[in-house]
C-alpha positions as CSV (number, residue, x, y, z in Angstrom):
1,X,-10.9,-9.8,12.1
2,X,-7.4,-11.0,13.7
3,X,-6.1,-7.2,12.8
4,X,-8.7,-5.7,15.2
5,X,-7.3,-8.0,17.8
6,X,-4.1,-7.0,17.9
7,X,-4.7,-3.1,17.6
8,X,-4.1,-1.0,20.1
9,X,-7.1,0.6,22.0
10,X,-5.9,4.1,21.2
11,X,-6.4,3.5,17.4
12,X,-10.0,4.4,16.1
13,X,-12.4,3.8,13.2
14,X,-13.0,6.2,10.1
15,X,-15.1,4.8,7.9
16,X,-16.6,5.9,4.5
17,X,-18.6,4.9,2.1
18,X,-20.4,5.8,-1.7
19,X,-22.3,4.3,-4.1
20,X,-23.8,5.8,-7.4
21,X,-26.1,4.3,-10.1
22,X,-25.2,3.7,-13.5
23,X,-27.8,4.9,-16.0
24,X,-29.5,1.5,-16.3
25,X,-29.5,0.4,-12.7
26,X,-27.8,-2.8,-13.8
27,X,-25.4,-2.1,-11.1
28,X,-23.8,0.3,-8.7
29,X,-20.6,1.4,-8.3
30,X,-19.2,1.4,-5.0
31,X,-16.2,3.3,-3.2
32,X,-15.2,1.8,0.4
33,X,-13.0,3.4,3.3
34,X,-11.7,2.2,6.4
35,X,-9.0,2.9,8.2
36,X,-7.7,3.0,12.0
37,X,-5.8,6.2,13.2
38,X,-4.2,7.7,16.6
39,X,-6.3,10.0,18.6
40,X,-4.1,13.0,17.1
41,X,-3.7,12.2,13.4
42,X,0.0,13.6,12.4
43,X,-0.6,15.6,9.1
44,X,1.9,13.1,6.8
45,X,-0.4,10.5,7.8
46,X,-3.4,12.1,5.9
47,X,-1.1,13.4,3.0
48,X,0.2,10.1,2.8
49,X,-3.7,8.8,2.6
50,X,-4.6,11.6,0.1
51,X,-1.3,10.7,-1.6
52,X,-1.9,6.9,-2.2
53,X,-6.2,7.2,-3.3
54,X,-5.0,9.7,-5.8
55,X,-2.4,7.2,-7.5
56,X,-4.8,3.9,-6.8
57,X,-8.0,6.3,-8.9
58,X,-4.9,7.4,-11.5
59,X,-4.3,4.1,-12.2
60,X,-8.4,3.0,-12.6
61,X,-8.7,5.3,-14.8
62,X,-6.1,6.7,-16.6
63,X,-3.2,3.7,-16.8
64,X,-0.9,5.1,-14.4
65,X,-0.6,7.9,-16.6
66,X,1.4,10.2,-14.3
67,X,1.7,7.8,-11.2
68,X,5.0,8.3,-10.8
69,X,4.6,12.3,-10.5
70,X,2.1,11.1,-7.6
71,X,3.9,9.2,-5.7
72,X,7.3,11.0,-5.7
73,X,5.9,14.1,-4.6
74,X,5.1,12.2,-1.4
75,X,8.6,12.8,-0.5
76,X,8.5,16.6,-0.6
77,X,5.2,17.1,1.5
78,X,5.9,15.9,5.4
79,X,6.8,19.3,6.6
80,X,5.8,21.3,3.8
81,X,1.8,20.7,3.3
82,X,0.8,20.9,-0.7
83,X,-2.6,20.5,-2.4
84,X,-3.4,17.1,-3.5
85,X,-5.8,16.7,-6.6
86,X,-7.0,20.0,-5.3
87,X,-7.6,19.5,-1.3
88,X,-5.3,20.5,1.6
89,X,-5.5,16.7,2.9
90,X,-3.4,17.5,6.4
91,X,-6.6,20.0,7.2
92,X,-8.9,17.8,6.6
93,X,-10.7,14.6,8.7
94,X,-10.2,11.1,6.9
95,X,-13.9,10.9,6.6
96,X,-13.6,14.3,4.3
97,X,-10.6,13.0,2.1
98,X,-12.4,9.7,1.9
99,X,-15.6,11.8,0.7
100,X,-13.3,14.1,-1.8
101,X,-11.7,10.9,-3.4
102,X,-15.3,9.7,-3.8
103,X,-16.7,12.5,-5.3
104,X,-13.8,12.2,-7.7
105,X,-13.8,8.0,-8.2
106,X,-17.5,9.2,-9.3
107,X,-16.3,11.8,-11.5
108,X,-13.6,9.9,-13.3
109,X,-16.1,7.1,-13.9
110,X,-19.0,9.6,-15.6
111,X,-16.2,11.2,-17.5
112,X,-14.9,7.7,-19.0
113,X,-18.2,6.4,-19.8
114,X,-20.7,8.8,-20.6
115,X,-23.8,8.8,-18.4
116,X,-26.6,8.6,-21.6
117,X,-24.7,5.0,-22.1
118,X,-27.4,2.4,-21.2
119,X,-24.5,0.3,-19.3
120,X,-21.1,0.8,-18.4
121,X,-19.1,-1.4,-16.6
122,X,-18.9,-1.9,-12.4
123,X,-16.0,-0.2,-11.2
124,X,-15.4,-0.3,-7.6
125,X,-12.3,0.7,-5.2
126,X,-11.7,0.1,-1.5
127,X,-8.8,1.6,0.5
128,X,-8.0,0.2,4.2
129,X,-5.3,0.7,6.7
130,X,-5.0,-0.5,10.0
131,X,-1.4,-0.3,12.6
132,X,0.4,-3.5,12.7
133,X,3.2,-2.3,15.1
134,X,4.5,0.5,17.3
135,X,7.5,1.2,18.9
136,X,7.1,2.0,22.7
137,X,8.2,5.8,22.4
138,X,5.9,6.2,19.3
139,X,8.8,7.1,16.8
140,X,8.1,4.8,14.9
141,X,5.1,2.9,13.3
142,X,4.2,0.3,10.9
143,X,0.7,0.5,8.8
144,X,-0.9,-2.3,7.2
145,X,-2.5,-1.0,4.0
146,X,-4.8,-3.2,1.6
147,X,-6.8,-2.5,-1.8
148,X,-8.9,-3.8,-3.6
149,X,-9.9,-3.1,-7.5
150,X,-12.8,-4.4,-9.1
151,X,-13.6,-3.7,-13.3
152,X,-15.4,-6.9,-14.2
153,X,-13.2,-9.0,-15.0
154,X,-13.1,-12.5,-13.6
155,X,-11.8,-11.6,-10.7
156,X,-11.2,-8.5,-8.3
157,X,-7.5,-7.3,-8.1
158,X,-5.9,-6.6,-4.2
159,X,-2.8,-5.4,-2.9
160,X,-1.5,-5.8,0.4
161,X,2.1,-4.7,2.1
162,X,3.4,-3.3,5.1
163,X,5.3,-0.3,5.3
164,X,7.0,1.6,8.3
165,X,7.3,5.2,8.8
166,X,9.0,7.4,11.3
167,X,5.7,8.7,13.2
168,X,7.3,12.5,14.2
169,X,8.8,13.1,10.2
170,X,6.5,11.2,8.3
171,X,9.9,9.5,6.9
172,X,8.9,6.3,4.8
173,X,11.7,3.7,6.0
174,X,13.1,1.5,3.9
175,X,16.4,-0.7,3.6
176,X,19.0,2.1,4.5
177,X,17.4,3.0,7.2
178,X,17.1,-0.5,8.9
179,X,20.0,-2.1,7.6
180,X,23.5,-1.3,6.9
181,X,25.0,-1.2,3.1
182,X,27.3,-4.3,3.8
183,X,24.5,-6.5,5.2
184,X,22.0,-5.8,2.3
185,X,23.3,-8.9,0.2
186,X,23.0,-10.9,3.0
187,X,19.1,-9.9,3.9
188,X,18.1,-10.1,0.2
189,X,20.0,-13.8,0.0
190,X,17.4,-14.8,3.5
191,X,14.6,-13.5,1.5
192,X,15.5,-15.4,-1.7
193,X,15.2,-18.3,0.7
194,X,12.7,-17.7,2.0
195,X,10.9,-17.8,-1.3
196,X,13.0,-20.7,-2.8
197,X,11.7,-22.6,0.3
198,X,8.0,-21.4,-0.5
199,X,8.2,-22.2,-3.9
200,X,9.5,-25.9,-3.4
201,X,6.5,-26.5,-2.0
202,X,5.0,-26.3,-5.7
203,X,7.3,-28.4,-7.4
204,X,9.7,-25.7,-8.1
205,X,13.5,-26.6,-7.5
206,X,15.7,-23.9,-8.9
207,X,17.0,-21.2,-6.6
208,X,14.2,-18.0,-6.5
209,X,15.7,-13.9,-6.4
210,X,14.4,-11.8,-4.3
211,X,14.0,-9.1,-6.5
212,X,11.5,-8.2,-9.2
213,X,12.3,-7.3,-12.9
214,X,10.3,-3.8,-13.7
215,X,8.1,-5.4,-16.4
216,X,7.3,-8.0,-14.0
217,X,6.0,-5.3,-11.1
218,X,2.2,-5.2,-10.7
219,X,1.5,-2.6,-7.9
220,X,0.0,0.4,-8.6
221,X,1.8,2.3,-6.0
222,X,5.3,0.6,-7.0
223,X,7.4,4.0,-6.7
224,X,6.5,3.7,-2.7
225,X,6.2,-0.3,-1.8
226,X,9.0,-1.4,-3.6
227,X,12.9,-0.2,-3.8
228,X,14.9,0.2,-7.2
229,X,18.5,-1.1,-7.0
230,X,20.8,-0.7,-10.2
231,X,17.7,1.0,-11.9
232,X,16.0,-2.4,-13.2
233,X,15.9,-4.4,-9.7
234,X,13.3,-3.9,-7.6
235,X,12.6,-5.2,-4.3
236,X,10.2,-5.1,-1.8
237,X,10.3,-2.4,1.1
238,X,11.0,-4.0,4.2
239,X,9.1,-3.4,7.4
240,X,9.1,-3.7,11.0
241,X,6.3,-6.2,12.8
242,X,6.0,-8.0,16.3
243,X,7.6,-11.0,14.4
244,X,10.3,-9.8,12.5
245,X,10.7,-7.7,9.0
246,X,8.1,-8.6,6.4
247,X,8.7,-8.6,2.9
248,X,5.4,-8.5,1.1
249,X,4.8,-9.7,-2.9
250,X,2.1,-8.7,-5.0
251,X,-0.2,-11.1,-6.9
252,X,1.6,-12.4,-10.3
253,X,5.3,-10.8,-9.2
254,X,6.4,-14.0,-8.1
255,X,3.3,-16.2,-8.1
256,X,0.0,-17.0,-9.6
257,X,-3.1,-14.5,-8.7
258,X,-4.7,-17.5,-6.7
259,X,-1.6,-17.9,-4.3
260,X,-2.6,-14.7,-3.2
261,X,0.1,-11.8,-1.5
262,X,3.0,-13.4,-0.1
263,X,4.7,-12.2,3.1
264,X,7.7,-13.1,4.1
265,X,9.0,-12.6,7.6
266,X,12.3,-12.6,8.8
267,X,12.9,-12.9,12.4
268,X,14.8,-10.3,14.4
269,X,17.7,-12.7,15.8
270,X,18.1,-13.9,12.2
271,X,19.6,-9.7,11.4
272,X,21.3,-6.9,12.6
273,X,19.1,-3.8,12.3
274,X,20.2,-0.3,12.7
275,X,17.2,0.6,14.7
276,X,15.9,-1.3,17.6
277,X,13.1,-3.1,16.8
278,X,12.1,-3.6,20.6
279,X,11.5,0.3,21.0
């Protein structure tokens, strides 16, 4: 565990867990938490946690029916706390949203396959997040998230991607904020590539974009990892690590499910940020 490594000391454990039978016994369903938090939790931190379970069960269930409702109203609830599906998350522990979102991953299932069924299929959901960077004043912060869906198919399906925040405002940071307007061409050309350079490596030889088409976009938490430019480009949020700004691809946006998530990294000397990345 590389990430446990490399956290600081002040970060501790919340960790959560439920199972529940099907009808049949065949199998159990299982709902995983883990994540690594400050001593004194800042309340966007557990909206933003409340925020993103809600949209990952939305999408289990229900399509993404409404996802985007979900996610945008992240923006509006930093200083100004709101119920999400139903709880005051900033009040509560992350072991008591973990156990709401639970309840309700339970709930969800039972109400899409109905209990007197003598199977249903396994459905299971975990949800980590763990610090991947700091600045020294504690302004600002980078989070690691990953998740992991699992509905019998051949495979599981995980995301993974970085995303920085300002740690007083709850702020979610994206290209504006660390770069200026005239340089984004030149950051998304370094990215391109980045991935050209990647890619080669599989045979490919034509020149690789760094953005996404939408119809090609497979997270379900899109509207908050990824940036829309022009309305039908998206590309990925950049964030601040020890090594440089990672740009993080989902399985199947720019490669095949078995190539995994694909970071890349740009080094600090290689840009000009409008923050200071040595904080």
């Amino acid at each position: 565990a590389p990430e446990l490594e490399l956290m600081p000391t002040v970060f501790k454990e919340h960790f959560y867990a439920h199972t529940f039978a099907l009808s049949d016994s065949s199998w159990n369903c299982d709902f995983k938490f883990r994540v690594y938090l400050p001593d004194r939790i800042p309340a966007w931190t557990k909206q933003f946690i409340a925020t993103m379970i809600h949209n990952d069960l939305q999408g289990l269930f229900m399509d993404n029916k409404g996802a985007d409702k979900i996610l945008k109203e992240y923006y509006g609830i930093k200083t100004r706390p709101k119920k999400i599906n139903g709880i005051d998350a900033s009040s509560k522990s992350p072991r008591q949203i973990a156990g709401h979102f639970a309840k309700e991953h339970e709930r969800l299932y039972r109400k899409e396959y109905c209990a007197s069924e003598n199977m249903g299929p396994k459905y299971d959901y975990m949800f980590e997040m763990f610090p991947a960077w700091q600045s020294s004043d504690g302004k600002f912060i980078t989070y690691r998230f990953y998740t992991y869906y699992y509905t019998m198919g051949m495979h599981g399906f995980m995301e993974e991607y970085y995303l920085t925040f300002n740690n007083v405002t709850g702020h979610l940071l994206g290209f504006d904020d660390l770069f200026r307007k005239r340089d984004f061409k030149q950051v998304v050309e370094m990215v391109s590539k980045e991935i050209t350079k990647y890619k080669r490596n599989y045979g490919f030889d034509t020149m690789w974009s760094a953005w996404i088409k939408k119809d090609e976009l497979s997270s379900n938490a899109t509207s908050i990892i990824k940036e829309v430019r022009h309305d039908t480009l998206y590309y990925p949020r950049p964030a601040l690590t020890n090594r440089g700004v990672v740009f993080s691809y989902q399985p199947y946006e720019i490669a095949a499910f078995s190539e995994g998530v694909r970071h890349f990294v740009i080094p600090y000397n290689q840009l000009k940020l409008k923050i200071n990345s040595r904080y």
